[in-house]
C-alpha positions as CSV (number, residue, x, y, z in Angstrom):
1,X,-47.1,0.7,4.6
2,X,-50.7,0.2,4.8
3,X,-52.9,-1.0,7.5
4,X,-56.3,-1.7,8.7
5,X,-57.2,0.0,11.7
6,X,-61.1,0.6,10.0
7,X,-62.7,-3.0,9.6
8,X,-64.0,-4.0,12.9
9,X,-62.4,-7.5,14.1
10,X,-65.1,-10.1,15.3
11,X,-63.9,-10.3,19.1
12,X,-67.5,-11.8,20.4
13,X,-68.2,-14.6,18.2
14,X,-68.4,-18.1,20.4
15,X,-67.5,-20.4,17.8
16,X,-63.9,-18.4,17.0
17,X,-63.0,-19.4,20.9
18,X,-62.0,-16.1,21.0
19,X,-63.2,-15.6,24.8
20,X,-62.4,-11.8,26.0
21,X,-63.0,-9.9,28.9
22,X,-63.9,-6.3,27.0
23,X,-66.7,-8.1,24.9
24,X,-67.8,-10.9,26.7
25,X,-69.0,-9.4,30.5
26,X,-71.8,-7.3,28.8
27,X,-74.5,-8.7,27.3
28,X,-74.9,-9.1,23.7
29,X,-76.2,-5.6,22.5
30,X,-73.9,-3.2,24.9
31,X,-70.6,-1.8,23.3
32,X,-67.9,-2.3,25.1
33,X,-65.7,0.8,25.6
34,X,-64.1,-0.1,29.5
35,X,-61.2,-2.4,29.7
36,X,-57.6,-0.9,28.2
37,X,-57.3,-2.8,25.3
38,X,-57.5,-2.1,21.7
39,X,-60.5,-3.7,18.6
40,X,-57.5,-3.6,16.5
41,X,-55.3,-6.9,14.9
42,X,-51.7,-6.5,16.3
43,X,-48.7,-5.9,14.2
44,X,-48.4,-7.9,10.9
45,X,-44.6,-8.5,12.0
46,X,-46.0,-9.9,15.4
47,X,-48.6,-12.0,13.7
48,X,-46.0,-13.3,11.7
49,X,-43.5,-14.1,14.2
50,X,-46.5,-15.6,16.5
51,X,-47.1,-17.9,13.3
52,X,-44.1,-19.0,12.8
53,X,-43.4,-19.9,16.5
54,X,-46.7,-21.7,16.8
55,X,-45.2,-23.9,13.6
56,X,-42.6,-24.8,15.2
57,X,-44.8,-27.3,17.2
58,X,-42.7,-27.1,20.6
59,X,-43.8,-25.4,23.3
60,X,-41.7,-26.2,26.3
61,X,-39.9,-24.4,29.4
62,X,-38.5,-21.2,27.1
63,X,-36.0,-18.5,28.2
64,X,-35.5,-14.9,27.8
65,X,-33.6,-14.7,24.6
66,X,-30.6,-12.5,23.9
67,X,-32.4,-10.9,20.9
68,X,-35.0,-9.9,23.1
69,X,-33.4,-7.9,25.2
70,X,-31.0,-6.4,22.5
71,X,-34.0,-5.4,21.1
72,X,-35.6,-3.7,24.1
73,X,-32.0,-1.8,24.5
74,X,-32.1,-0.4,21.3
75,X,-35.9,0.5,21.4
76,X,-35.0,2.3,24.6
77,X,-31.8,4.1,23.4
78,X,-33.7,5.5,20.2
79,X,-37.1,6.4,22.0
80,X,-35.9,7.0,25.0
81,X,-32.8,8.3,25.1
82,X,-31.7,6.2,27.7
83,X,-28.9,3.5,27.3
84,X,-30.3,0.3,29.3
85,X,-27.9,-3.2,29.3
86,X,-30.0,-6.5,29.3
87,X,-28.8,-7.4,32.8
88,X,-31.0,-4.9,34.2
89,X,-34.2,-6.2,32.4
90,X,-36.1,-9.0,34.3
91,X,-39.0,-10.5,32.0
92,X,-42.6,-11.2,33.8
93,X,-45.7,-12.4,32.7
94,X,-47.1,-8.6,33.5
95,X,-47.0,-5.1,35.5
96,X,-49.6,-6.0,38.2
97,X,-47.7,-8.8,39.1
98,X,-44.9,-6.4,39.3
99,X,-46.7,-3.8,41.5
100,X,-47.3,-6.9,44.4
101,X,-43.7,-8.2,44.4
102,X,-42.2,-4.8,44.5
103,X,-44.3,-4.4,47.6
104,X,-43.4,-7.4,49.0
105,X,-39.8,-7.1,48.3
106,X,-38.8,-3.7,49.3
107,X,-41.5,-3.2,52.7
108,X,-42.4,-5.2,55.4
109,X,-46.1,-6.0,56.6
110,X,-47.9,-3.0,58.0
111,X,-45.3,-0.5,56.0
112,X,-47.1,1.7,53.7
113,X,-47.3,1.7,50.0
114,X,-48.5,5.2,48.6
115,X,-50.8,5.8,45.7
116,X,-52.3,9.0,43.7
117,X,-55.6,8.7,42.7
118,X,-57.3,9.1,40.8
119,X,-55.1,5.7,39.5
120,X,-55.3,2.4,37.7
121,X,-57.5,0.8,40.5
122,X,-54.7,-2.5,41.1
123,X,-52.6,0.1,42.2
124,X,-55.5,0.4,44.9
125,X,-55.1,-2.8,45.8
126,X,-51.4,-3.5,46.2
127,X,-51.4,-2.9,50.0
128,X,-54.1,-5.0,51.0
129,X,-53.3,-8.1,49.1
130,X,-49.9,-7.8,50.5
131,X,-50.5,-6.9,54.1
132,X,-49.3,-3.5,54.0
133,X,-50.4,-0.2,54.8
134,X,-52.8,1.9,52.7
135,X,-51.9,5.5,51.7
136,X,-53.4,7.7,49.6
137,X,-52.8,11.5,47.9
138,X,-55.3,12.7,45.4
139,X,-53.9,14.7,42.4
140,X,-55.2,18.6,41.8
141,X,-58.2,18.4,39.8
142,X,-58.6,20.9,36.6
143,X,-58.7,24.5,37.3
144,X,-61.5,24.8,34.8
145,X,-62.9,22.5,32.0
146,X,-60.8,20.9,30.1
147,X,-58.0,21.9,31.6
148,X,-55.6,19.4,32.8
149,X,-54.9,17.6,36.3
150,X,-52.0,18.5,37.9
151,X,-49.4,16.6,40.5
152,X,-50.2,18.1,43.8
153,X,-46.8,18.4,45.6
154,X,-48.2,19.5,48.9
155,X,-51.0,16.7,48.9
156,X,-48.3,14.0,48.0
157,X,-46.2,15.0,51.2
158,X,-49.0,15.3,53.7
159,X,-49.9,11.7,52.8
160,X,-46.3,10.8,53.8
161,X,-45.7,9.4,57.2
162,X,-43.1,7.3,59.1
163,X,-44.6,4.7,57.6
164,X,-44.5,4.9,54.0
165,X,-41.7,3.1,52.4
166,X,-43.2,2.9,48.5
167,X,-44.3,4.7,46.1
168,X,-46.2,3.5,43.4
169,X,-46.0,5.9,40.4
170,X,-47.9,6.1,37.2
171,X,-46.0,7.9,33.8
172,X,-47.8,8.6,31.8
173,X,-50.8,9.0,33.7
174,X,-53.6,6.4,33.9
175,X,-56.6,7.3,33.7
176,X,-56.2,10.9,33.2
177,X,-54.0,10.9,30.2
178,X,-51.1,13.3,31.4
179,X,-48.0,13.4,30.5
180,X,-45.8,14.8,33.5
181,X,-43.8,18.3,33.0
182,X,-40.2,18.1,33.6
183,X,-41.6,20.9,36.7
184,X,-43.6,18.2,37.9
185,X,-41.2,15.1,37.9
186,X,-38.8,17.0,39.5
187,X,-40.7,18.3,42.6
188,X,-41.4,14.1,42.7
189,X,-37.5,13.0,42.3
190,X,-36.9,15.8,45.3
191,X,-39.8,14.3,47.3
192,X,-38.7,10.6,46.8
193,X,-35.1,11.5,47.8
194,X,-35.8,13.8,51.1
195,X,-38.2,10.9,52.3
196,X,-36.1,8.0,51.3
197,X,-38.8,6.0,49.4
198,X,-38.8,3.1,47.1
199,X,-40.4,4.0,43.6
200,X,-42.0,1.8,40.9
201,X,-42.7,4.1,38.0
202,X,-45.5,2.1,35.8
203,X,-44.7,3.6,32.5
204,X,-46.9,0.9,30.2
205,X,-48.4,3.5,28.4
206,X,-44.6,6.0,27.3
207,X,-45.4,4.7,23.9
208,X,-48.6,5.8,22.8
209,X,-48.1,9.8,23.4
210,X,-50.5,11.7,21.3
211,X,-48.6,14.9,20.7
212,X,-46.7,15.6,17.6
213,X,-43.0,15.6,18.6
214,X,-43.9,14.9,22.0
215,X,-40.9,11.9,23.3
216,X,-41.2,9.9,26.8
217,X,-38.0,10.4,29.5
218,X,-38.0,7.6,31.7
219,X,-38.3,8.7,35.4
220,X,-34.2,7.5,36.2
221,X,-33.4,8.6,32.6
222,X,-34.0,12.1,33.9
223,X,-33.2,11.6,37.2
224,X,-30.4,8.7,37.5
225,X,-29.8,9.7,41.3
226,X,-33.4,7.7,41.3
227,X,-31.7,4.4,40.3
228,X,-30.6,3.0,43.0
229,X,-34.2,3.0,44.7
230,X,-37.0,2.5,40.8
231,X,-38.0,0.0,39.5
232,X,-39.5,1.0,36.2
233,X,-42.1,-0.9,34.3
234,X,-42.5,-1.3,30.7
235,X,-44.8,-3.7,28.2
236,X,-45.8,-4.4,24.8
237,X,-48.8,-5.1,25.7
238,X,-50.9,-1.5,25.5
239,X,-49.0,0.0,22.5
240,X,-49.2,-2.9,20.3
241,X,-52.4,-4.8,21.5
242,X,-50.7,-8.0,23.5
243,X,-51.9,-7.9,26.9
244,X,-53.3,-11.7,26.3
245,X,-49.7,-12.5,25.8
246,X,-49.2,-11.7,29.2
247,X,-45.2,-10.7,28.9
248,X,-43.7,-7.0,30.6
249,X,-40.5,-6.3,31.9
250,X,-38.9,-4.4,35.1
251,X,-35.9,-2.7,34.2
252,X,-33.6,-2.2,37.2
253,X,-30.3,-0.7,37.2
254,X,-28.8,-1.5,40.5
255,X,-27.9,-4.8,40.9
256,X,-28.7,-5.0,45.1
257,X,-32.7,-3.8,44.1
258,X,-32.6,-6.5,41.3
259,X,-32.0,-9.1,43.3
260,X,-34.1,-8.1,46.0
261,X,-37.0,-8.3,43.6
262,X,-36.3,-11.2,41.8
263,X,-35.9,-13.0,45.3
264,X,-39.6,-12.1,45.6
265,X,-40.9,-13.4,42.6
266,X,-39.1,-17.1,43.2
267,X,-41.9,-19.9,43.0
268,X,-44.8,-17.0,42.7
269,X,-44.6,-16.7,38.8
270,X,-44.2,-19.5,35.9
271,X,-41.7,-19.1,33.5
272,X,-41.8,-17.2,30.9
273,X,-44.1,-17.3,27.9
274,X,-42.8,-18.0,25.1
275,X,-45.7,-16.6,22.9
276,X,-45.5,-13.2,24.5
277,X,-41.4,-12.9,24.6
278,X,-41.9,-13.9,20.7
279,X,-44.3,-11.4,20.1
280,X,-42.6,-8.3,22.5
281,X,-39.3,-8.9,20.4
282,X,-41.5,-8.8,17.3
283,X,-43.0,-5.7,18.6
284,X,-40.1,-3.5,19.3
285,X,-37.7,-4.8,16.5
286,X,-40.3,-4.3,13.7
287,X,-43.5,-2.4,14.8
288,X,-42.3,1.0,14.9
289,X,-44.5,1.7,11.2
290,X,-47.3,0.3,12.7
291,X,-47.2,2.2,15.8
292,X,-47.1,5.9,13.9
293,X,-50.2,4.6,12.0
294,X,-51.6,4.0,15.4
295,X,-50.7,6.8,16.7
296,X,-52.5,8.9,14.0
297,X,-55.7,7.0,14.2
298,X,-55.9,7.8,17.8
299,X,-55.4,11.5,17.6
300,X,-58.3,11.4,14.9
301,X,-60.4,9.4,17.6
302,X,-59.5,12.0,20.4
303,X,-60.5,14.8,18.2
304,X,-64.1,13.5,17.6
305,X,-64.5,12.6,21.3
306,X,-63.4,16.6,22.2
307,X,-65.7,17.6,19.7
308,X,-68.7,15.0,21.1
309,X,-67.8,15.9,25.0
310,X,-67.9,19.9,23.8
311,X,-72.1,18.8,23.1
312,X,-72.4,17.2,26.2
313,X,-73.7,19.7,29.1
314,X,-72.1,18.4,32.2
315,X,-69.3,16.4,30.9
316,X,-66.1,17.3,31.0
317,X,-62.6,16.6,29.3
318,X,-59.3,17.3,30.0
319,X,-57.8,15.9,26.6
320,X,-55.4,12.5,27.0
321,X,-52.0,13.3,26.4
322,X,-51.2,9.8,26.0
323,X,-52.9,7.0,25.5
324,X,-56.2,5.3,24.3
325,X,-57.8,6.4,27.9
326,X,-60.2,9.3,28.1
327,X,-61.1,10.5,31.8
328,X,-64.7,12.0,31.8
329,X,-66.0,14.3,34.3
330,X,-69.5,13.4,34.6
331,X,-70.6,14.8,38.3
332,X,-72.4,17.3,36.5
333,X,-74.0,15.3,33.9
334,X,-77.6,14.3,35.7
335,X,-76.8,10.7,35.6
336,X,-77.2,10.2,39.4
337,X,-74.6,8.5,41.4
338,X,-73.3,6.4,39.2
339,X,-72.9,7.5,35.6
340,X,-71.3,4.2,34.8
341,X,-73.9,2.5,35.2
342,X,-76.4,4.7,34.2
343,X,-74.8,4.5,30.5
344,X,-74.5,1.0,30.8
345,X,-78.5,0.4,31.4
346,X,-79.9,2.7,29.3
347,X,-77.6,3.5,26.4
348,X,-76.3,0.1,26.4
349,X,-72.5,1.2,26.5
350,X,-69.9,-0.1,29.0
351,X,-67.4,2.4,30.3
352,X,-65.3,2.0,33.7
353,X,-66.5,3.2,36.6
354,X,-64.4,6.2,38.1
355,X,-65.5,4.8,41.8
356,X,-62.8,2.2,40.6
357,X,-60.1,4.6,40.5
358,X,-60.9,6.7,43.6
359,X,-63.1,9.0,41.8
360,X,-66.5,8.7,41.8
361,X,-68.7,10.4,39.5
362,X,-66.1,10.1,36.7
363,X,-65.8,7.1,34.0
364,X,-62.5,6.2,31.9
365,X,-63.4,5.7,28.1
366,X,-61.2,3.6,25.5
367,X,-61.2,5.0,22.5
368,X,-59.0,2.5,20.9
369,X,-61.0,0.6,18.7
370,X,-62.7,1.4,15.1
371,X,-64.1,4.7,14.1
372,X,-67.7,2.5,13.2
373,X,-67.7,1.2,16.6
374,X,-67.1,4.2,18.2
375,X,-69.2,6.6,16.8
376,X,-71.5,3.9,17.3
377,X,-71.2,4.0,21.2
378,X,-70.9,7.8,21.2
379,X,-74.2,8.3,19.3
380,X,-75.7,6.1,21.9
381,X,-74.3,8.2,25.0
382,X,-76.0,11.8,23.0
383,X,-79.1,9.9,23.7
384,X,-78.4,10.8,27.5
385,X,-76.2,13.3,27.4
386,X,-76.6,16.1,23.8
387,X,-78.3,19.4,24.7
């Protein structure tokens, strides 16, 4: 089956009410390649479902149906390999969301919350909003260019204190792209167990690895021991272009933890929408064909960004693994203190700022929209940045 991932989809236009964050913060002539979410119409087989839902002409108090999380167990047992039951699935109107209440269910105030940055920067902001304590590890940094970042074992446990109660994970890796080794995840199920933490393991982005044969492993998939103290995170939202539908889901096996965080979330969060829990059943029933075409237009997207970077002096790339999220090393590029913002005032292209995610010097780039519009963008950045 066919589709369109080449026609570039009005998202700007004020008279379509189609108000967005990507393309409306910038002015009208800067391209738009920052926030994590993708120029592309979703699914047909969502559209469709959304459709019919809307003519239904009722929108009251819904519920999390039964199909939906059948669904979500089958999409996990065949992707995954991981058998999952619909009790342990608690529906949310997103993963932020999820980060705070974990926090505030499973620490008190002035307990500390751990992060590895560079990271998606709410994960920066957990403690703070929520009163507890800071703490932060940095990940290895390439060997050489191009290479990739690497989980630094010995970092992650000098961070550790009496303190620290949480761990706020990221699998597969935002922004860098990685996609852990099984070397890797288990030096982090050891570390977690010998310190006693708490783990949420973000995993929004397990659907949208690059690799030819290359298949997610949950963290407690691999490591069930881990169930009894994960919470793990999943969403339609990045791999089939939903996040306005505002709908994710924490999937927790042991029944104590469950309530424990669905205690915290009691008269913080409305109830579900019933838009987005159309649309996620939609997604994972009947947008796996969609999804492979997906997948093959970003790996064609990711090769002409390695080949663009490669003309860059300066810049430098370690190549997503996963994702629609390319990390840039751009300390050496000659764009001063902020190459964000240098891009964004005089080549007219929006990126995020790597200061965001702990890392200055750096910028995250989403490659996940049309070919047009991003060789548009990228022919603006050479004006800076080709030899």
């Amino acid at each position: 089956m066919a589709f369109d991932f080449a026609t570039p989809v009005e998202r700007r236009a004020p008279e379509g009410n189609y108000a967005s964050q990507k393309w409306h913060r910038y002015a009208q002539d800067v391209l738009p390649l920052w926030v994590a979410d993708m120029d592309f119409h979703s699914p047909p087989a969502v559209i469709d479902a959304l459709q019919r839902r809307v003519a239904h002409g009722v929108y009251g108090y819904g519920e999390v149906p039964a199909t939906l999380t059948a669904a979500l167990c089958q999409w996990s047992a065949h992707h995954y390999a991981w058998t999952i039951e619909p009790e342990w699935q608690q529906w949310l109107p997103g993963v932020v969301p999820a980060l705070h209440f974990a926090a505030m269910a499973l620490t008190q105030p002035g307990e500390g919350v751990l992060t590895i940055a560079p990271i998606y920067p709410p994960f920066l902001a957990v403690a703070e909003r929520t009163g507890r304590l800071a703490q932060q590890a940095m990940l290895a940094e390439p060997a050489a260019p191009g290479e990739p970042w690497r989980l630094d074992i010995e970092a992650l446990e000098a961070a550790i204190t009496p303190q620290t109660r949480l761990l706020l994970w990221c699998h597969p890796h935002n922004p860098t792209g990685r996609v852990w080794t099984l070397s890797e995840l288990e030096q982090l199920a050891a570390l977690v167990e010998r310190h006693d933490l708490w783990v949420v393991s973000d995993e929004l982005h397990c659907d949208l690895l690059l690799d030819e044969g290359a298949r997610h492993r949950p963290l407690v998939a691999l490591f069930p021991e881990l169930a009894k103290r994960t919470i793990t995170l999943w969403a339609p939202s990045k791999t089939f272009n939903l996040a306005g539908l505002t709908s994710a889901c924490a999937v927790i096996p042991d029944a104590t933890l469950r309530q424990r965080f669905a205690a915290a979330t009691k008269g913080f969060l409305p109830d579900g929408n019933v838009l987005g829990l159309v649309a996620a059943e939609a997604a994972y029933r009947d947008g796996e064909p969609w999804r492979q075409a997906l997948l093959e237009v970003l790996r064609g997207h990711r090769k002409l960004l390695e080949a663009r970077v490669a003309m860059w002096p300066g810049v430098s790339l370690s190549a997503p693994e996963s994702t629609y999220l390319a990390w840039l090393d751009m300390r050496e590029a000659g764009l001063g203190e902020s190459p964000a913002k240098t891009l964004l005032e005089q080549a007219g292209v929006a990126l995020s700022d790597g200061a965001a995610f702990g890392c200055p010097g750096f910028v995250r780039l989403n490659f996940g929209t049309t070919a047009s519009q991003l060789e548009a963008a990228l022919s603006r950045m050479d004006t800076l940045l080709k030899a």
